[in-house]
Wavefront OBJ file of the C-alpha trace (Angstrom):
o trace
v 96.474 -161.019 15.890
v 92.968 -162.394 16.006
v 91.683 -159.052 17.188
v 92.984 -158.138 13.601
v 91.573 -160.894 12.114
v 88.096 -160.045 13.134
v 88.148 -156.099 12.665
v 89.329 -157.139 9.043
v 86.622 -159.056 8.104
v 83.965 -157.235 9.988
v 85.299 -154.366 7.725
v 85.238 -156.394 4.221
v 81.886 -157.517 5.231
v 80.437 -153.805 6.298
v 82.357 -152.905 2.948
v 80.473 -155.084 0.812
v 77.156 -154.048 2.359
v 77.665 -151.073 1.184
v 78.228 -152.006 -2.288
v 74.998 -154.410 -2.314
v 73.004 -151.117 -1.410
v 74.402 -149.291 -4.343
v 73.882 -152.484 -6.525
v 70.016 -152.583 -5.685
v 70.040 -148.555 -5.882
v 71.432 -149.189 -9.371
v 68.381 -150.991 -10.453
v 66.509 -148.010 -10.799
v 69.068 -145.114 -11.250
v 70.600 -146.194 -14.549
v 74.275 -145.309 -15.443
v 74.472 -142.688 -12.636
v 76.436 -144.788 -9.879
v 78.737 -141.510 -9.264
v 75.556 -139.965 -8.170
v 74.712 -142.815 -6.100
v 78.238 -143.299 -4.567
v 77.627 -139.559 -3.380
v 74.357 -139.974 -1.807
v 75.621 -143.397 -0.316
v 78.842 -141.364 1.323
v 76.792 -138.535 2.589
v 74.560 -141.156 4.479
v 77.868 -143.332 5.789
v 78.822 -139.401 6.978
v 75.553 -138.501 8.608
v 74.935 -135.302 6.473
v 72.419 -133.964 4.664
v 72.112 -133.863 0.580
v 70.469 -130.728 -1.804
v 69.710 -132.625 -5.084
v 69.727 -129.573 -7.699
v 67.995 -130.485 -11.101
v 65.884 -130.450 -13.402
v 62.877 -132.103 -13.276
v 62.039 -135.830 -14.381
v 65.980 -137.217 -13.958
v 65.062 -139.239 -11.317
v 65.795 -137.404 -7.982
v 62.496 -138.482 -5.898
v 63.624 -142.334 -7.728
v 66.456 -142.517 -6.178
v 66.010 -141.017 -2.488
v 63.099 -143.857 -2.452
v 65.347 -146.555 -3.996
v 68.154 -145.773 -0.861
v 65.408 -146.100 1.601
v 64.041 -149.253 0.354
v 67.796 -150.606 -0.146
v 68.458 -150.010 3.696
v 65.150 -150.987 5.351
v 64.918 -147.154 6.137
v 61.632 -145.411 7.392
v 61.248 -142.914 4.555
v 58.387 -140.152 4.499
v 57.789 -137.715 1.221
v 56.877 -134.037 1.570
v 55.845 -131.949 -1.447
v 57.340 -128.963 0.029
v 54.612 -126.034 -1.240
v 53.854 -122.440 0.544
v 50.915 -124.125 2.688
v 52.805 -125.966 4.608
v 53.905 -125.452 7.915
v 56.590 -125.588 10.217
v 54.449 -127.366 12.935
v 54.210 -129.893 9.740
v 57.582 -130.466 9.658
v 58.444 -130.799 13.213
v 54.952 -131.702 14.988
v 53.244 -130.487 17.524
v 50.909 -130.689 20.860
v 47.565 -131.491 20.739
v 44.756 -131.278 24.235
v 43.523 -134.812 24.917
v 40.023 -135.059 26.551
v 40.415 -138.705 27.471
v 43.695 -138.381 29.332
v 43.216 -134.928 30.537
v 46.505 -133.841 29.259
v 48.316 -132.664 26.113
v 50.244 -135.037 23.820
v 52.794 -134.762 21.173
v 51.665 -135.562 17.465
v 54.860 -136.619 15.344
v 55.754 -134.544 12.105
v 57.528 -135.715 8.888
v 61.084 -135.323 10.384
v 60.301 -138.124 12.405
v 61.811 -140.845 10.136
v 64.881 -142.124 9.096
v 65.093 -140.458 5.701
v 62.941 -137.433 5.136
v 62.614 -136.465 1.281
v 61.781 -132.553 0.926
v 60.963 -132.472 -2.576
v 61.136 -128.417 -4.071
v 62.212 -127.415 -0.495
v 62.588 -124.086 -1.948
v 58.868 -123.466 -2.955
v 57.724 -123.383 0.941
v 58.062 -120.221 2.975
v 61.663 -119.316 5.331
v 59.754 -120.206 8.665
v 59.522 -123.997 7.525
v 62.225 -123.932 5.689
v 63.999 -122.815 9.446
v 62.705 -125.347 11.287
v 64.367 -127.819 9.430
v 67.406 -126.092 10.863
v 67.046 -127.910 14.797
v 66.877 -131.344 12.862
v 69.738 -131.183 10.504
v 72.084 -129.874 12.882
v 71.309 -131.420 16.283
v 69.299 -134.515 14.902
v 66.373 -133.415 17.533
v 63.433 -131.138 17.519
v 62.013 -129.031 20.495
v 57.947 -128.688 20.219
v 56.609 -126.569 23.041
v 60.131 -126.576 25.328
v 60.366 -130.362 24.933
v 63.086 -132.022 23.317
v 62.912 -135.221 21.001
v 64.986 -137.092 20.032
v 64.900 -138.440 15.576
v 64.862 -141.574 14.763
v 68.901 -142.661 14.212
v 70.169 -142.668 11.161
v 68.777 -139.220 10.142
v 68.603 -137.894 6.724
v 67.735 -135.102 4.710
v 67.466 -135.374 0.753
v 65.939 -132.030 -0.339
v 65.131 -131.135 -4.037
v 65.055 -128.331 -5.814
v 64.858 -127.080 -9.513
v 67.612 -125.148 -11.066
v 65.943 -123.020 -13.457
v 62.371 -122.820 -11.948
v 63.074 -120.083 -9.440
v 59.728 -118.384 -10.046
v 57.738 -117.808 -6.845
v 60.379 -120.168 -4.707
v 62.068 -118.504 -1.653
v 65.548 -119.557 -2.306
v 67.562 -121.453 0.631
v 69.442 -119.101 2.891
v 73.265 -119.325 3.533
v 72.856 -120.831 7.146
v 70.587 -123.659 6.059
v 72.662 -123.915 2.651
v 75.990 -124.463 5.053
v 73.911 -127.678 6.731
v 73.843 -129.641 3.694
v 76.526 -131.998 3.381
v 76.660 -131.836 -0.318
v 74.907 -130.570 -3.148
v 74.475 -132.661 -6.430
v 73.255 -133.138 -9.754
v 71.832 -136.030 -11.327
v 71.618 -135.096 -15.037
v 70.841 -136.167 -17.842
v 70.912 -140.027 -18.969
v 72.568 -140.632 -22.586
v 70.841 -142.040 -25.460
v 71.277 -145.599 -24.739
v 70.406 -144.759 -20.904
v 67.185 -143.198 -21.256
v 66.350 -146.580 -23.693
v 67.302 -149.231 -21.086
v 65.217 -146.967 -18.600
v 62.051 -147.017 -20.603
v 62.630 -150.366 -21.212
v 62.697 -150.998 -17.709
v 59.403 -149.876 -17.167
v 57.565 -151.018 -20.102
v 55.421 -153.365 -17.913
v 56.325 -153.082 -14.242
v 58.140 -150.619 -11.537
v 62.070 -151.397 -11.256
v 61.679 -149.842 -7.399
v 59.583 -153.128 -7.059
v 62.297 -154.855 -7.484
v 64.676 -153.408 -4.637
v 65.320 -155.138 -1.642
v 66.282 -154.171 1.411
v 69.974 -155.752 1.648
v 71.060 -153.921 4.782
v 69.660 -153.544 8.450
v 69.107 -150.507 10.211
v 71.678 -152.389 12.871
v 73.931 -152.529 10.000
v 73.669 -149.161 8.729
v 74.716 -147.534 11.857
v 77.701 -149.850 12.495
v 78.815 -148.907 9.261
v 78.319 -145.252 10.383
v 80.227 -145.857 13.578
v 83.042 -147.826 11.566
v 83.164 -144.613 9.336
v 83.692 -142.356 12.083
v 87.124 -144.743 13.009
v 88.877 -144.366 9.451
v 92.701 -142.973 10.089
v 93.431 -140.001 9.095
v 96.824 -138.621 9.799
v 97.752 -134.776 10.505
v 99.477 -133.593 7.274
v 95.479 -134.695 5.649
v 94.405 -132.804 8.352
v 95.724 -129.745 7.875
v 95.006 -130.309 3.937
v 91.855 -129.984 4.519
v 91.901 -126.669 6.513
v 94.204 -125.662 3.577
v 91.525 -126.260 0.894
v 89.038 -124.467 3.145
v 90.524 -121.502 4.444
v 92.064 -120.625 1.009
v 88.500 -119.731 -0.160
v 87.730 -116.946 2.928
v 90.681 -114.857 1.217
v 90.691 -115.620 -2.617
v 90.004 -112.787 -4.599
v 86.681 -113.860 -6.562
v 84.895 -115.058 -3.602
v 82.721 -112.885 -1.800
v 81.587 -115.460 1.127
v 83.772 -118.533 1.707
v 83.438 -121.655 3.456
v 82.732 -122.337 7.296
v 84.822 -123.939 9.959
v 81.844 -126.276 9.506
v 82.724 -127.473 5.717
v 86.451 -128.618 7.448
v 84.725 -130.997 9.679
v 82.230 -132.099 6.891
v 84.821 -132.625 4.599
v 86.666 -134.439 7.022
v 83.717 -137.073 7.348
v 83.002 -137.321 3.951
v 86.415 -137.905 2.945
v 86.094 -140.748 5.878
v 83.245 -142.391 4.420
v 84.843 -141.967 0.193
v 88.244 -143.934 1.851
v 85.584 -146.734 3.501
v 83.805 -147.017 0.568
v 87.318 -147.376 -1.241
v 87.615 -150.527 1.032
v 90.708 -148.587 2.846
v 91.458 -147.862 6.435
v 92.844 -144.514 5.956
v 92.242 -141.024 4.252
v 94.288 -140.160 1.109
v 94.489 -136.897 -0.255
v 92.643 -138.274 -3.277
v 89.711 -138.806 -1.269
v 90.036 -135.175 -0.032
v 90.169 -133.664 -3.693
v 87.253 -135.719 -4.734
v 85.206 -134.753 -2.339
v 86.014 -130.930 -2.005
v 83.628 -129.907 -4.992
v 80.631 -131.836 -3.644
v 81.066 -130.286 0.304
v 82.644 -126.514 -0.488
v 80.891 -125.287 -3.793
v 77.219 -124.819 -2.640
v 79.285 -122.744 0.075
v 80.864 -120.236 -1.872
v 79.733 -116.755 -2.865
v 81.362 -114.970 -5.753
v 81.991 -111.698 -6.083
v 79.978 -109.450 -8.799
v 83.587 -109.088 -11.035
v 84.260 -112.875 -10.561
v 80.119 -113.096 -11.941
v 80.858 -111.087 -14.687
v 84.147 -112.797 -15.929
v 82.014 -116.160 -15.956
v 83.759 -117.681 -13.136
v 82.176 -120.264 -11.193
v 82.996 -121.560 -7.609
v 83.937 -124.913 -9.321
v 86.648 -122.860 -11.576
v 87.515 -121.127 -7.897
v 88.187 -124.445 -6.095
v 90.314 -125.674 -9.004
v 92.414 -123.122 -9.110
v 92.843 -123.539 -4.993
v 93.146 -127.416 -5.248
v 96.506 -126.235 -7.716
v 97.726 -124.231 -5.716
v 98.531 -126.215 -2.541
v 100.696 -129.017 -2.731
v 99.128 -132.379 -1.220
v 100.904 -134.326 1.257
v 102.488 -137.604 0.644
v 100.541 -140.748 1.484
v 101.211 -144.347 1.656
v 99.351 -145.342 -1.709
l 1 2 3 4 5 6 7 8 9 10 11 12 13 14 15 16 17 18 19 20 21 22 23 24 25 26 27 28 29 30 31 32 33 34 35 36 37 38 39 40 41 42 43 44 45 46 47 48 49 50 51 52 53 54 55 56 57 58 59 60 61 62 63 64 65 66 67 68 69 70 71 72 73 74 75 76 77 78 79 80 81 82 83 84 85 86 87 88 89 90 91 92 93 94 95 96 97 98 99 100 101 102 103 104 105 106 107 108 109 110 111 112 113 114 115 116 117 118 119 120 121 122 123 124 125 126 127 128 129 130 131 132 133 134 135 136 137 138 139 140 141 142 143 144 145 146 147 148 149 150 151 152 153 154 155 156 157 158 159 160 161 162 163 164 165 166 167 168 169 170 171 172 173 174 175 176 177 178 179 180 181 182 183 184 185 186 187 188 189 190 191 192 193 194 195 196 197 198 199 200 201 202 203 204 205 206 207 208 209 210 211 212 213 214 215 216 217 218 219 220 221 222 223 224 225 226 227 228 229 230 231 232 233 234 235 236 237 238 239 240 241 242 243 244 245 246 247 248 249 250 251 252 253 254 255 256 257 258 259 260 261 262 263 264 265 266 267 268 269 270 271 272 273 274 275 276 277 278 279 280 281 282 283 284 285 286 287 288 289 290 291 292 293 294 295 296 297 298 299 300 301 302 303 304 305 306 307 308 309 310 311 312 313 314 315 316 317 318 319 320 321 322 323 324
């Protein structure tokens, strides 16, 4: 019974360290906490985020916000054709005073590595992002090291400026988490925001209310979150049905079942709940399977959209019963 006692409240208390960081996130990132509730379950999940937007809504804000809220390390790359992949993932240098050669860090080596326009550098660096994502290491000349844990990606990209960008393949595409959109503030948003800034910088004003310690207990308690078998096979349900619907030319990866999985994990523990409920599930399916999808040129041309595809799936299976 104590045993209970204690894994209750260290749960309430991980719980409301999670909230704190999207309170202090919130100081910055006006009226989007949906947006920041996303990024904040992709990091509880250890995946990877592709921010898709236009420019000037805040994306680079708010990856710098969630670093500062969390005491992460947090390094910035401007992502242009120049750069290279030894950039990203380092590399070996001759030293004259030791007589031997020794390994010089690159950018992945952080906590949470912002890859702003990731799409404007060339497939070879984009690639060796690829070792990172996946396997949270990097191998510079045959030698393995290990990144800094937790490990994050938040790349950017534009929507509509696709001029001279090299857009993201489907096996790097299938390593993101999620993808999502910040938008547009409305009218009384965009005032309190320029308000906000009239004489100082809100991210000034975020503190780090969480410890890296913290941050990966939370991780680990994440990874513990029930989920019984009928959600299981739910989720393979949701996924599978998009390798043989009839507008989708490419459908999702075993990968996106075990994704979803986590991320549905990590929306129940931010819910302040043990377990997964197929709500969690159908709110997280368009933010893990839609950057995954590739329609077919009829499906194009009737204006469908893998968001209208994974509707019509979600209504067509029935979800299982659950205790709420």
């Amino acid at each position: 019974m104590r045993d209970n006692i204690k894994g209750n409240y260290v749960a309430e208390e991980q719980n409301r360290k999670i909230k704190q960081i999207i309170d202090e996130v919130e100081k910055v990132i006006i009226g989007k906490r949906d947006v920041v509730k996303m990024l904040v379950i992709a990091l509880l999940s250890g995946g990877h985020v592709l921010i898709e937007d236009v420019p000037g809504v805040g994306k680079t804000t708010l990856a710098t916000a969630i670093s500062k809220s969390t005491g992460l390390q947090c390094r910035r790359s401007q992502f242009t054709p120049d750069v290279m992949a030894s950039d990203i993932t380092g590399f070996t240098i001759y030293n004259k005073d030791t007589n031997d050669f020794e390994y010089r860090p690159g950018m992945v080596m952080c906590n949470l590595l912002l890859a702003d326009e990731i799409n404007r550098t060339s497939p070879k660096t984009q690639s060796a992002l690829l070792e990172a994502m996946e396997e949270q290491n990097v191998t510079v000349d045959g030698i393995t090291y290990q990144l800094p844990q937790p490990f994050m990606v938040i790349a950017t990209q534009n929507e509509l400026g696709f001029v001279g960008t090299y857009p993201l393949p489907e096996a790097q595409l299938d390593r993101f988490l999620m993808k999502i959109s910040v938008g547009y503030p409305t009218l009384e948003q965009e005032v309190n925001i320029i308000a906000s800034r009239q004489t100082a910088d809100p991210l000034e004003a975020v503190n780090a209310v969480c410890t890296k310690k913290e941050l990966i207990s939370c991780i680990e308690s994440v990874q513990y979150v029930n989920i019984e078998q009928s959600v299981y096979r739910y989720i393979v349900q949701l996924v599978s049905s998009t390798r043989n619907h009839k507008s989708i030319l490419l459908g999702a990866s075993p990968r996106s079942s075990l994704l979803l999985m986590r991320a549905s994990q990590a929306c129940a523990f931010l819910s302040g709940r043990a377990y997964v409920t197929p709500e969690d599930v159908l709110r997280m399916t368009p933010h893990v399977l839609e950057h995954r999808l590739q329609l077919t040129q009829d499906a194009k041309v009737r204006k469908m959209t893998p968001l209208n595809v994974l509707r019509e799936i979600a209504k067509s299976i029935i979800p299982p019963y659950h205790r709420d």
